[in-house]
N, C-alpha and C positions, 0 to 999 in steps of 0.2 A: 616185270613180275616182281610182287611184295615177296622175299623170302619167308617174310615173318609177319601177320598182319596184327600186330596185338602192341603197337608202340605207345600209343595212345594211350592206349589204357597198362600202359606204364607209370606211365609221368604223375600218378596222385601217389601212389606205392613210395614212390621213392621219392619224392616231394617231402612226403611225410620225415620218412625216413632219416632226411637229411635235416631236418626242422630238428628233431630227436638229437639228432646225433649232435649236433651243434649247441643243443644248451647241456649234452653232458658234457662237452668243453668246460663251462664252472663247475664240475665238481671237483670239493675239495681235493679226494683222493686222487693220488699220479694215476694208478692204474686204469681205476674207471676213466680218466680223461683219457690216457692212451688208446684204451678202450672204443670212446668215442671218437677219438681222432682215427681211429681203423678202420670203425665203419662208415667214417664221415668217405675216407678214401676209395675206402670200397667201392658204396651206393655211386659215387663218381664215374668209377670204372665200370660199375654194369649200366650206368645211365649212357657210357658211352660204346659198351657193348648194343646195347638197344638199339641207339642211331647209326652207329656202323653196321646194323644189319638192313637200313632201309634205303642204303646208297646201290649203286654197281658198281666198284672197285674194275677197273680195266682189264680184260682178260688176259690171264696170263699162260704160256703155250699157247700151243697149240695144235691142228695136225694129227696127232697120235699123241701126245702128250699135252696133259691140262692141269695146270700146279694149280694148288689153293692160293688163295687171297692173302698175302705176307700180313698187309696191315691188322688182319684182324685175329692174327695170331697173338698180338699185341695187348689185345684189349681183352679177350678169352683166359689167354695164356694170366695175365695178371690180376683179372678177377679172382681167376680161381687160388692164387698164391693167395693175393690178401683175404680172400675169404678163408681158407686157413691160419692166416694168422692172427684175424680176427678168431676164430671159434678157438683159438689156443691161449689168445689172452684173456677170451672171456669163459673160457673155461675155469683158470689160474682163478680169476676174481670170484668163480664161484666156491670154488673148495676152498676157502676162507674162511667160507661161511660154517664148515664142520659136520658135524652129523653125517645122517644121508646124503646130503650133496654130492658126496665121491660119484653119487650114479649117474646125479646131471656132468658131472665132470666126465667120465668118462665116455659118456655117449658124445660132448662136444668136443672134447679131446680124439676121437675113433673119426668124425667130421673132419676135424681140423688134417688127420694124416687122408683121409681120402681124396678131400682137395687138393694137395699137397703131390700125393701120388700120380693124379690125374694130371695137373699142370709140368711132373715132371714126366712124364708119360708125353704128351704132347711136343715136349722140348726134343724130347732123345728123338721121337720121329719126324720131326720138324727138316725141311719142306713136305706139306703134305701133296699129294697127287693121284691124279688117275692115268698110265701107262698103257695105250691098246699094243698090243706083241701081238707075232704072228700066231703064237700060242696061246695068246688069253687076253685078260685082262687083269693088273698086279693096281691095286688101292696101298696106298701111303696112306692112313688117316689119322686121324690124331688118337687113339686108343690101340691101332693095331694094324697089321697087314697082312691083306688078304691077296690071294691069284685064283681065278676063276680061267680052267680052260676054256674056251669057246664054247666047246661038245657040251661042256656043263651048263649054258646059259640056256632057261628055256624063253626070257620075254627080259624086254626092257622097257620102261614103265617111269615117268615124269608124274609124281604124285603132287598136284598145287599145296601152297600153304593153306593152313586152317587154325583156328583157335589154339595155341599150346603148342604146335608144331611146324617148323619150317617148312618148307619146297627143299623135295628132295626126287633123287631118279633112284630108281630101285632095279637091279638088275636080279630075276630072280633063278637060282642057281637049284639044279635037281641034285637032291640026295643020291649021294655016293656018285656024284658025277666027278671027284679027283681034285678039288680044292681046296687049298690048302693055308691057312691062317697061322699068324703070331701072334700071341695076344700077351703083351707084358704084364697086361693087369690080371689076367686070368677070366675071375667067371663075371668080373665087372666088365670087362672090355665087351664078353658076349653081350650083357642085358642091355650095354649104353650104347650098342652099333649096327642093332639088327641083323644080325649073325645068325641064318647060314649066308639069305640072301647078302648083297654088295647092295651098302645103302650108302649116298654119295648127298651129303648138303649141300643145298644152294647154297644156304650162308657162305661155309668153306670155298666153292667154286666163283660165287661172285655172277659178273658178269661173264664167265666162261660155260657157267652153266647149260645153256642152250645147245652152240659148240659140242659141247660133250654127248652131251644128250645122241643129237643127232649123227655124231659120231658113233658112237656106239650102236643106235640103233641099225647104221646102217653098215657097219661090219657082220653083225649081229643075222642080220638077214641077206647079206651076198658075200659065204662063205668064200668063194673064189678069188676073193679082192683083199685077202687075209695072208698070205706072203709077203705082200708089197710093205707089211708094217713092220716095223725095229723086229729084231731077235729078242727075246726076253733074257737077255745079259745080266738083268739087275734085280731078277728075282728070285733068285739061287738059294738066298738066305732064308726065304718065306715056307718053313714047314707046315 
């Protein structure tokens, strides 16, 4: 299964991209080259975000537990830095320019700490995973962490990829049924995680994905077989 079917029509975007960024290399000025030496790096690292989503990475867990994909923390996690510090130096080179600028400055300066916040938001939670307990289900994911007691789940649900959006499994969770989230980013973590429901990426899970899936499903639907899993030791922290 493609996590992501849109790689393809990738590769002209940043083709481009890279062509650009390469002959701002001769510009006179340090910063604009800096500049393009940022995004030459960047474009690199989402070019290799791209392909690292159309592999299977070996599943990792198993059982009752199912970690994310290490490698592609790697290529996530550094995009989003260097796009940060692209949008911070190309911010600098805009307010140079005087005047009104300060406004394009600041909206790419408010970019540059978002990325920024996000990539260290992913560090602090870094390994991410999905935990089945005999009490629930506890998500690690890279924005936040969530526990859904069982009682609370009403369906679990394997959504394929499509245009703009990965292959994901969606466990969906009834209002006021007693779950419980941390959201370091606050109202960002809500809009980027599908919050209330437990939305779990394939990209993140890799080739464990399926594994999980069926995991869960079938906790999910033979209540009686839900003792035999971990104690929830390690979700204590999860308000």
């Amino acid at each position: 299964m493609k996590p992501f079917p849109g790689h393809i029509a990738a590769v002209v975007p940043l083709s481009v991209g890279v062509w650009t960024a390469l002959l701002g290399l001769d510009d006179p000025d340090p910063l604009r080259r800096a500049t393009s030496l940022l995004g030459l790096v960047l474009l690199v690292h989402v070019g290799g975000l791209v392909i690292s989503s159309a592999g299977q990475p070996a599943p990792a867990g198993g059982g009752d537990s199912f970690r994310y994909a290490p490698g592609r923390y790697y290529w996530a996690v550094s995009a989003s830095l260097l796009g940060a510090a692209f949008l911070a130096v190309f911010a600098v080179d805009i307010a140079r320019t005087g005047g009104a600028a300060w406004l394009i400055t600041a909206l790419f300066g408010g970019l540059a700490a978002v990325f920024a916040a996000i990539a260290g938001t992913a560090l602090l939670l870094a390994p991410g995973r999905i935990v089945l307990t005999s009490a629930g289900i506890h998500q690690r994911s890279i924005l936040h962490e969530h526990f859904v007691p069982w009682t609370a789940v009403t369906a679990v649900r394997a959504n394929p990829a499509r245009p703009g959006r990965f292959a994901n499994i969606t466990v969906r969770v009834a209002p006021a049924g007693g779950a419980r989230v941390r959201r370091p980013l606050g109202g960002l973590s809500t809009m980027l995680t599908g919050l209330p429901d437990m939305v779990v990426s394939a990209y993140w899970l890799g080739a464990a994905a399926a594994p999980a899936f069926r995991a869960l499903s079938h906790y999910a639907e033979h209540p009686a077989e839900r003792p035999g899993l971990a104690a929830p030791r390690d979700v204590a922290g999860v308000c």
